[in-house]
C-alpha positions in Angstrom: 1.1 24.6 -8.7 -1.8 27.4 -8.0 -2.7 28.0 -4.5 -6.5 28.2 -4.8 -8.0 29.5 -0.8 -11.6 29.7 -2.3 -11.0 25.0 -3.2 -10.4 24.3 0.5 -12.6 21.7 2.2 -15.1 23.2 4.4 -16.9 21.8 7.7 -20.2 21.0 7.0 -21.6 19.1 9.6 -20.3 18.7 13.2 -20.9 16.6 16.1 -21.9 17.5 19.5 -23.5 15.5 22.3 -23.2 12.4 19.6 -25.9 14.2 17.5 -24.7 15.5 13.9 -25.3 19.5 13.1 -25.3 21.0 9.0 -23.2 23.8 9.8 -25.1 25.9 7.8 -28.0 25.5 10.3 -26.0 26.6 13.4 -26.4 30.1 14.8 -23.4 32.0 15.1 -23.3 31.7 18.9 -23.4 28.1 18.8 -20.6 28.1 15.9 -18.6 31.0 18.3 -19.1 28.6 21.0 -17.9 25.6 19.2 -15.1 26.7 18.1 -13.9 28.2 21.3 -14.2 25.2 22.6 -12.2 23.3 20.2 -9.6 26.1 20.7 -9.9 25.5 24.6 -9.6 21.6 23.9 -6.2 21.9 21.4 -4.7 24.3 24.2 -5.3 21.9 27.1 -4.3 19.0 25.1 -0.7 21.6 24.4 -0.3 22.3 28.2 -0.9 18.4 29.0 1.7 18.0 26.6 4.1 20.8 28.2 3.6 19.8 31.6 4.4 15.7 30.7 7.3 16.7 28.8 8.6 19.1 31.9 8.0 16.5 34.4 10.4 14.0 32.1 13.2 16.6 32.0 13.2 16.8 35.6 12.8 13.8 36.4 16.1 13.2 33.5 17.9 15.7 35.3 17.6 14.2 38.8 19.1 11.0 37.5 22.0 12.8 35.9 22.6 14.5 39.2 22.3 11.0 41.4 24.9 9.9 38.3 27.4 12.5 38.7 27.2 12.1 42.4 28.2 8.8 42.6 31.0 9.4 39.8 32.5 12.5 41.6 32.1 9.8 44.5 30.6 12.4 46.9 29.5 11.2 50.5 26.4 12.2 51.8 26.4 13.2 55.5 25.2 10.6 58.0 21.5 11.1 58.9 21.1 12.6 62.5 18.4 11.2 64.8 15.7 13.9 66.3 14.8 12.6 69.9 11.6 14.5 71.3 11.3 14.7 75.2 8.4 14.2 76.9 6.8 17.3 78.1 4.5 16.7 81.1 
């Protein structure tokens, strides 16, 4: 199988603000810009990712915890009351 770089498909129009661009009439700002921001999206879209995937471990962990607490049949301490006094 030959491994040809030069046959890859390349972009030639894009979309932005729902109007279609040739790429070839983009100035290389614009394309710089683009494609920062498509790098900016992809890296958002990873940290979204991250951050879900964190918060489900945690919250995973916290119900192994309550788990092993009932088996190892700990007792929690009995909740004191706070009374405040007036202050006049």
């Amino acid at each position: 199988m030959e491994n040809n770089m030069n046959e890859q498909q390349k972009i030639k129009e894009v979309t932005l603000f729902d109007e279609v661009y040739k790429v070839e009439n983009l100035t290389h700002r614009v394309t710089q810009s683009f494609v920062a921001i498509q790098r900016m999206d992809k890296e958002a879209q990873e940290a979204n990712y991250q951050s879900v995937k964190a918060a489900s471990a945690v919250e995973f962990q916290k119900q192994q915890l309550k788990t092993m607490i009932e088996e190892d049949k700990i007792q929690s301490e009995p909740k004191v009351e706070v009374v405040e006094e007036d202050k006049k």
